[in-house]
C-alpha distance (Angstrom), angle and dihedral (degrees) to the residues before:
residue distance angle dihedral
X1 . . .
X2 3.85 . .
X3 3.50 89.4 .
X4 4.08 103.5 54.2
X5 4.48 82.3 63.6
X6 4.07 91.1 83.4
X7 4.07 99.4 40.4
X8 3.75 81.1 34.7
X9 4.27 96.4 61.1
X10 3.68 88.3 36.7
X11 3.36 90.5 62.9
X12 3.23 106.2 46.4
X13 3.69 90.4 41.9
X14 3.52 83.0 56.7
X15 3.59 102.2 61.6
X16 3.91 90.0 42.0
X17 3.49 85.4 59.9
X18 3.91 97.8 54.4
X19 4.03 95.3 34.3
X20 4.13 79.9 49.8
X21 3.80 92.4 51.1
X22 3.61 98.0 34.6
X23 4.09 87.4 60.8
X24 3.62 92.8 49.4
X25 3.68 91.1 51.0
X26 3.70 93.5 54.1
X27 4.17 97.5 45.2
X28 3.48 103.9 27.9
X29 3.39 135.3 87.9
X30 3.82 137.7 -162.7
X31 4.10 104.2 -8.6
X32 3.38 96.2 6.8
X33 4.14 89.0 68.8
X34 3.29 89.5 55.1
X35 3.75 95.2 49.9
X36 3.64 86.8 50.7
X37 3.66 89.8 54.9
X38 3.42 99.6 54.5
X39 3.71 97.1 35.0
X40 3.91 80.1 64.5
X41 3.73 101.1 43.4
X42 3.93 77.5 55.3
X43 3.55 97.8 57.6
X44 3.64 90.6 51.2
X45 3.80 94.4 54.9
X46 3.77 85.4 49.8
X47 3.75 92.8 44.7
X48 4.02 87.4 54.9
X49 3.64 95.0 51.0
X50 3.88 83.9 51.6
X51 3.27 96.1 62.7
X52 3.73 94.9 35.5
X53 3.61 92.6 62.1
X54 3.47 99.3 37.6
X55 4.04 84.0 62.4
X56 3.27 93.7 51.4
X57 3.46 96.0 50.6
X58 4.08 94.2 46.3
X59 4.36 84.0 60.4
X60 3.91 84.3 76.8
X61 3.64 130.4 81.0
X62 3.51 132.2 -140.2
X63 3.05 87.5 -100.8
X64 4.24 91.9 56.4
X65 4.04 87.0 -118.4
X66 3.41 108.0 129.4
X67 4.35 114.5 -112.4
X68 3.59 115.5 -134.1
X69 3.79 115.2 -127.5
């Protein structure tokens, strides 16, 4: 379970991210769009790694042997 913390924040980081960016996008104007957008594009990138290192933690068994696909 130790494992699932790291994807786990990233994740919800994530989605912070995009609901963050998504709001400034909607009721800002001028430099807050653009802080919206790239608050978004940064959630993505953080959404990615999520799921990037929550697939390379699912490779490992309980028993921290590696599983062959």
């Amino acid at each position: 379970m130790e494992y699932l913390k790291g994807p786990l924040y990233l994740d919800i980081a994530a989605k912070g991210l995009c609901f963050v960016g998504v709001v400034m996008m909607i009721f800002g104007q001028g430099g807050w769009f653009t802080g919206g957008v790239v608050a978004v594009v940064l959630g993505v990138v953080c959404g990615a790694l999520s799921m990037v290192a929550g697939r390379r933690m699912r490779q490992r068994g309980w028993d921290g042997v590696n599983r062959v696909e």
